[in-house]
TORGU-774449 format. One line per field, with one value per residue (C-alpha): chain; x, y, z. Coordinates in steps of 0.02 Angstrom, whole numbers. Layout:
% residues N
c <- (A	...) $
px <- (X	...) $
py <- (Y	...) $
pz <- (Z	...) $
END
This chain:
% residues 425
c <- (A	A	A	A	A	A	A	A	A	A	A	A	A	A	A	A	A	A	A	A	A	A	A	A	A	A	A	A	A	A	A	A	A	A	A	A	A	A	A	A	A	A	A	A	A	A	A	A	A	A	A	A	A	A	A	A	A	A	A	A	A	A	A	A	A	A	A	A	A	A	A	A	A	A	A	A	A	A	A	A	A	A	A	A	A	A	A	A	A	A	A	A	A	A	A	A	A	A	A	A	A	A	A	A	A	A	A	A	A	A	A	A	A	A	A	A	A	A	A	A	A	A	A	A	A	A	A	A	A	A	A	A	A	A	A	A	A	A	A	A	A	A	A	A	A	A	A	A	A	A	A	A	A	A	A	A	A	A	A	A	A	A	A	A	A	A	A	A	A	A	A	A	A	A	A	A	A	A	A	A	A	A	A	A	A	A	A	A	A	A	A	A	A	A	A	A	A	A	A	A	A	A	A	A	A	A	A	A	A	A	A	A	A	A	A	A	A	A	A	A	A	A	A	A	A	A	A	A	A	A	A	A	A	A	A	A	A	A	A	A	A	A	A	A	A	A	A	A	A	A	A	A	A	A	A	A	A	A	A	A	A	A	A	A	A	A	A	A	A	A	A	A	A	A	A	A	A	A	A	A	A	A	A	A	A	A	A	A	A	A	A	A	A	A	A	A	A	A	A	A	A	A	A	A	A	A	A	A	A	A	A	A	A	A	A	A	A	A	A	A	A	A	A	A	A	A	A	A	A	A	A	A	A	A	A	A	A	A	A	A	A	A	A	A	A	A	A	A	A	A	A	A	A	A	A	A	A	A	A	A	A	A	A	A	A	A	A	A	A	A	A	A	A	A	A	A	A	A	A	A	A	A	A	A	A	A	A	A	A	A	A	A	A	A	A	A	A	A	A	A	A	A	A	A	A	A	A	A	A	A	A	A	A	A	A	A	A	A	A	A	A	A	A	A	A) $
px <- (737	750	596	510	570	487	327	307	358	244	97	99	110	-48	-136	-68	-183	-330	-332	-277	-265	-179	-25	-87	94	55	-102	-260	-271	-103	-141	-58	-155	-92	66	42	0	128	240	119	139	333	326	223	331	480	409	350	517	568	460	472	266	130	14	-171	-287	-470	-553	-462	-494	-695	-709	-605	-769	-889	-802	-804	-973	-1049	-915	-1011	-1186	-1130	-1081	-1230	-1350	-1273	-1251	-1432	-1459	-1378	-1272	-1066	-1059	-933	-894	-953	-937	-743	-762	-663	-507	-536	-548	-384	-299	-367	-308	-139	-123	-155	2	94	39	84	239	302	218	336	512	467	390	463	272	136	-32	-189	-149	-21	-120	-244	-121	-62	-227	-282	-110	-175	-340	-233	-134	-271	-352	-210	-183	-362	-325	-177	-234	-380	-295	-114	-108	68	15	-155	-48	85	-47	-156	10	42	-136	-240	-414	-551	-628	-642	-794	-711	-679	-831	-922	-779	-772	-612	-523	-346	-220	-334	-475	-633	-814	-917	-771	-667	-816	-838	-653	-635	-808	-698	-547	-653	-735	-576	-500	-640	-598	-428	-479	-613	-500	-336	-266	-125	-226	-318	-143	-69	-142	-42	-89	-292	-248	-179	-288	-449	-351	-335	-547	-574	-469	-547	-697	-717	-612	-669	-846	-786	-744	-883	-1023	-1034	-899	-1022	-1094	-937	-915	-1092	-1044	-874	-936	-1074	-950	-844	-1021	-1063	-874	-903	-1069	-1001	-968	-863	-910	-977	-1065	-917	-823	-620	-528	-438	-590	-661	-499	-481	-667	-623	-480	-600	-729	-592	-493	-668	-740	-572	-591	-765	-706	-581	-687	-826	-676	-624	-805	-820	-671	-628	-740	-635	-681	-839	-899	-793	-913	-1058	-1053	-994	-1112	-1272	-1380	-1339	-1362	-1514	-1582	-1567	-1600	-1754	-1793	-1768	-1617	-1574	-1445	-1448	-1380	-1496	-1649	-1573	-1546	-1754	-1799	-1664	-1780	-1784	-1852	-1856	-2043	-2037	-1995	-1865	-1749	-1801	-1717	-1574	-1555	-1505	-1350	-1365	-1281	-1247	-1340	-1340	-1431	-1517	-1562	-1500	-1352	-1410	-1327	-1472	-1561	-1413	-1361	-1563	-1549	-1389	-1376	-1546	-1582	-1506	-1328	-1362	-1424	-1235	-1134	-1220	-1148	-993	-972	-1079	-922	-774	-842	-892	-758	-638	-730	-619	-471	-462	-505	-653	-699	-870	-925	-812	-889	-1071	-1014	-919	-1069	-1182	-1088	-1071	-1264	-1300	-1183	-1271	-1420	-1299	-1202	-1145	-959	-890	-758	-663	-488	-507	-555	-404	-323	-376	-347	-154	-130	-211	-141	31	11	-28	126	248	176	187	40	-57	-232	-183	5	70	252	363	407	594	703) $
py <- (-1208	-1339	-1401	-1253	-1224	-1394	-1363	-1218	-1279	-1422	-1310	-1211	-1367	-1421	-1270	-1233	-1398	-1365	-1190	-1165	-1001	-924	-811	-655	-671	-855	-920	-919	-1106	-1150	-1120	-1219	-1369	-1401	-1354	-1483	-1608	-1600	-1633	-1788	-1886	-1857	-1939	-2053	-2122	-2116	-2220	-2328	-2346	-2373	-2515	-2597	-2553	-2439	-2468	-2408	-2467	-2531	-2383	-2263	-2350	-2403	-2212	-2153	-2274	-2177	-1998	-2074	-2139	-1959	-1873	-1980	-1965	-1758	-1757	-1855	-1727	-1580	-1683	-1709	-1536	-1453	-1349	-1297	-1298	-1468	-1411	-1569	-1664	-1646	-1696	-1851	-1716	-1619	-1799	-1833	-1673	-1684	-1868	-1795	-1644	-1769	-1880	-1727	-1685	-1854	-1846	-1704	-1769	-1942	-1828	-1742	-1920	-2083	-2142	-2032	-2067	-1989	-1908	-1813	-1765	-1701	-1588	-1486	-1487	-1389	-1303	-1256	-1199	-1096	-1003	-960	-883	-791	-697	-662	-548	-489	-432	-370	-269	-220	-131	-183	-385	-342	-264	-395	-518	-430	-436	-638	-689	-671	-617	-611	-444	-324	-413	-454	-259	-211	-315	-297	-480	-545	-685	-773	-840	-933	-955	-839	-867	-1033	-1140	-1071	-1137	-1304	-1343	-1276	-1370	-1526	-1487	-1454	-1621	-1708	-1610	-1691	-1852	-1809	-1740	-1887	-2049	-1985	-2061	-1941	-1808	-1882	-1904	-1735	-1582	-1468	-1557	-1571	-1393	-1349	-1462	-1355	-1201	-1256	-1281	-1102	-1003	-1110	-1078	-899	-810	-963	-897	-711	-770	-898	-922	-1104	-1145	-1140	-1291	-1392	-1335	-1369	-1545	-1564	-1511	-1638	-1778	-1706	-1718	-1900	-1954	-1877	-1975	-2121	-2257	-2421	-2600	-2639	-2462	-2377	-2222	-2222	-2077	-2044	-1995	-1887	-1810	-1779	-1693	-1596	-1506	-1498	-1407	-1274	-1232	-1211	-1113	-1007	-986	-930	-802	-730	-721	-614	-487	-450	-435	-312	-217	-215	-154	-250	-422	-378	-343	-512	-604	-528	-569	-728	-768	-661	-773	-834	-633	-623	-794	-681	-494	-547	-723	-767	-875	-823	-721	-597	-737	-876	-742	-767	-928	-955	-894	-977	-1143	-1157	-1329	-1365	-1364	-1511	-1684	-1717	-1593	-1681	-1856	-1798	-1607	-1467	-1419	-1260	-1249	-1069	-932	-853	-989	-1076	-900	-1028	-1044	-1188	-1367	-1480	-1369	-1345	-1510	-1587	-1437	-1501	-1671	-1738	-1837	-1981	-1875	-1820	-1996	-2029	-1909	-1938	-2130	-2070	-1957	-2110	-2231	-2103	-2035	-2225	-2329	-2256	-2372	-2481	-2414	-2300	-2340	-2270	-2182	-2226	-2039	-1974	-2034	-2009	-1846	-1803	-1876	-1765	-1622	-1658	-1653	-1512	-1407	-1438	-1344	-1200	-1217	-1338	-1388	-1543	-1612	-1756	-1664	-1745	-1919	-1910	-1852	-2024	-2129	-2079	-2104	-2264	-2347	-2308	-2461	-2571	-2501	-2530	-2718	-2752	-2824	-2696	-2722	-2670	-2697	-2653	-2728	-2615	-2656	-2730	-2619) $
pz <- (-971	-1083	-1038	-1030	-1204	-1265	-1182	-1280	-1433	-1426	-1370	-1517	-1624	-1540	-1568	-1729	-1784	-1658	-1689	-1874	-1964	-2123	-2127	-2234	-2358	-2401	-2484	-2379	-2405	-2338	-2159	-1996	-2021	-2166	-2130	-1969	-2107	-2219	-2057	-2034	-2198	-2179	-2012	-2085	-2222	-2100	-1973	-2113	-2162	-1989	-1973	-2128	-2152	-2160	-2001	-1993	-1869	-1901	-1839	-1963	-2099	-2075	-2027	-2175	-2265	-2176	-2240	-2415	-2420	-2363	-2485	-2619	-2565	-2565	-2736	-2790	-2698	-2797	-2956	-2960	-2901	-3048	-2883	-2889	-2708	-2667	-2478	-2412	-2580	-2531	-2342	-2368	-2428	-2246	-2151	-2237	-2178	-1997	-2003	-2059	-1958	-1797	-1849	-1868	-1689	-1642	-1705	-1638	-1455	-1470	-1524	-1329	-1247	-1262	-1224	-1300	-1200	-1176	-1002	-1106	-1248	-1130	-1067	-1207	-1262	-1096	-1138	-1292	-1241	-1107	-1231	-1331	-1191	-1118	-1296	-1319	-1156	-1233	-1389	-1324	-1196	-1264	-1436	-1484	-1468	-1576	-1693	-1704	-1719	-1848	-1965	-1945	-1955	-2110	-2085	-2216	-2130	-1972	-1897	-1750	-1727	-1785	-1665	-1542	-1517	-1431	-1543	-1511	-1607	-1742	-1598	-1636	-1623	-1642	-1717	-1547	-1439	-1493	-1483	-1301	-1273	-1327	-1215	-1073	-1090	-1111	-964	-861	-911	-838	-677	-664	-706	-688	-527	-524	-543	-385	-274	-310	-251	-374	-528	-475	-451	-619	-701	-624	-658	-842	-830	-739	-887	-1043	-960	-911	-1049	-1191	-1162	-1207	-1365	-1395	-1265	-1354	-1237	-1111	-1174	-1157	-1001	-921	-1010	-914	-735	-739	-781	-626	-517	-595	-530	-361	-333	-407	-282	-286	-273	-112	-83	1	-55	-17	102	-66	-174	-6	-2	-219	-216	-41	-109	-305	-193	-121	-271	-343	-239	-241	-418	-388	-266	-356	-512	-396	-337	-505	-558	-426	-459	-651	-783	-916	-826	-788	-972	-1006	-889	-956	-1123	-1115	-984	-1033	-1027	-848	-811	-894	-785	-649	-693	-785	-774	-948	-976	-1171	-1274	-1428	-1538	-1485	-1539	-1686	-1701	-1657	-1816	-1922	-1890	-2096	-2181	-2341	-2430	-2530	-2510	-2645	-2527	-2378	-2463	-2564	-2534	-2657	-2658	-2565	-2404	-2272	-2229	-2386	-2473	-2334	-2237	-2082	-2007	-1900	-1935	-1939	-2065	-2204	-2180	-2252	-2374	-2428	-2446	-2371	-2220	-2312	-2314	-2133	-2075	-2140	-2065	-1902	-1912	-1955	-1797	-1700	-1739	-1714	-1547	-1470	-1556	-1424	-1282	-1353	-1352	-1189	-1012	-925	-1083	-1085	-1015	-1124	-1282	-1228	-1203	-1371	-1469	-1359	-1393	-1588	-1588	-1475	-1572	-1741	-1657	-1659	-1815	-1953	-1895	-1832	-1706	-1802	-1769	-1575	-1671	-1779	-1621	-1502	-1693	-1680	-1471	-1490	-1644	-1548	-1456	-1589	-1668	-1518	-1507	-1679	-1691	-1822	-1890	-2058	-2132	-2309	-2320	-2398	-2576	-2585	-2658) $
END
């Protein structure tokens, strides 16, 4: 029980920062990432008292350059553009927050695990995902949870009624999809690398089960977790080809991808039967997989929304925007919703050419840090810029995430990059 009772504590703390959303009796500002945060820089300064020093790594602080440098470049675009708009001009106030909200997550990991590692984090991120998923269903489904939910969660309007979109706790729509793209890919890593996952049956298992859920009901509420999840299975299928030195495959990789193959193609079976037999699920699978449906009713493999997104292709018409941008950023003002094209309207190519390094560090600096992370990276940099075809958001909070599991090590050894002795008293 006690465990049990952890787990679930810790979960919500993880989503609570993945997933973040505002409690309608508080200010809409002070939602659970903040709230995550505030828990973050009082860990902080504890542990800095604990050790006698404030420890940052290398990579948080060049990257925390990069946030500043495109914060600048932001308020120089709308500066010279005569434009109020500062939502990136303040990016390096969000990077703090995320940055933050992951110690916070961190911290509340290591009062549960003596050790936290990336295997772990991985977990209650799929955890996370999991929960989301399972009271999407529920509100969806049972009146008295969408009511009890629709009083703790501030929302701005009905749309999700209106459109009858399902949403969870703080997980709706594109922002929803890109974060259980980002799970999925990390839950591949897991599956892929993870030699316990590869030894014990019930944890490839749960770890696939995890995948199926974040999968299936994720793409309900935001077919863009289709993307991340096209990503993650091909890492699987690049694993299962992959051979050792010498040419030769081991009995215990035949033996991992066997028993991947049956609980997958149980999943697939039981997904058919309650296709077959609920109307619910089958308008579930549907939507979230239209275009997959429409592949094979009618050959064309597209969706309502990317119809839309085809003719929200909108570039500016003069060069000085193409540099430096003007200030004008969403679909209101840009009559596109598509990242690449508010970003140059913006802050310019110059601003963009920016924030692309920025994301180029934080996704590939973890090569360094984790093992067999190479995929992992490629991936997370693939998705960043696949996404921004879509819409204009990013993924830093699973940077500031692998900043925090990371810099734990230099931390235990002692040995930090950065160390600011703590003034005498």
């Amino acid at each position: 029980m006690e465990r049990l009772i952890r787990g679930l504590i810790l979960t919500l703390a993880v989503s609570f920062y993945f997933f973040p959303f505002s409690f309608p009796f508080l200010p809409v500002g002070l939602n659970t990432k903040i709230f995550m945060a505030v828990f973050g820089i009082l860990a902080f300064v504890y542990n800095s008292i604990r050790h006698s020093g404030m420890y940052f790594s290398e990579p948080t602080l060049f990257s925390a350059l990069l946030a500043a440098v495109f914060s600048v470049w932001c308020l120089f675009s709308i500066t010279m553009s005569n434009s109020d708009d500062t939502i990136y001009a303040e990016y390096l106030v969000s990077y703090a927050t995320w940055m933050a909200g992951a110690y916070g997550v961190y911290a509340a990991l290591k009062i549960g695990y003596e050790e936290v590692n990336l295997e772990i984090l991985i977990r209650y991120l799929a955890l996370a995902g999991v929960f989301q998923c399972v009271m999407a269903v529920l509100i969806d489904n049972i009146p008295a949870v969408e009511y009890f939910v629709d009083r703790i969660m501030y929302q701005a309007d009905d749309y999700y009624k209106e459109h009858h979109r399902m949403y969870g706790l703080g997980a709706a729509l594109d922002p929803a999809g890109v974060r259980f793209s980002v799970i999925l890919i990390m839950l591949a890593h897991l599956f892929s690398t993870n030699l316990n996952v590869r030894n014990e049956s019930l944890y490839q298992t749960s770890v696939l089960l995890g995948y199926a859920i974040i999968t299936i009901i994720g793409a309900v509420i935001s077919r863009t977790t289709v993307i991340g999840a096209g990503m993650g299975l091909i890492y699987i299928i690049i694993t299962l080809f992959r051979m050792r030195k010498g040419g030769f495959v081991t009995i215990g990789m035949i033996q991992a991808f066997f028993w991947f193959f049956i609980v997958l193609g149980a999943i697939v079976g039981v997904a058919i039967y309650m296709y077959r037999s609920s109307s619910v699920f089958q308008g579930y699978l549907r939507f979230g997989f239209e275009a997959f449906f429409n592949w094979v009713e009618t050959g064309e493999f597209r969706t309502s929304s990317t119809d839309t997104l085809s003719e929200m292709w909108v570039w500016p018409d003069n060069l000085r925007t193409w540099i430096i941008g003007c200030g004008e950023f969403g679909v209101l003002k840009t009559d596109s919703d598509i990242g690449y094209c508010n970003f140059i309207s913006y802050c310019g190519l110059v601003g963009m050419v920016i924030f692309s390094a920025f994301f180029l560090y934080c996704h590939l600096v973890q090569n360094r840090k984790f093992s067999n992370f190479v995929i992992t990276s490629v991936l997370l940099v693939a998705l960043t810029f696949v996404i921004w075809c879509k819409v204009t958001t990013d993924i830093f909070q699973i940077d500031a995430l692998l900043f925090c599991i990371a810099a734990d090590s230099i931390v235990a050894d002692r040995d930090p990059i950065v160390v600011v002795p703590r003034e005498p008293v």
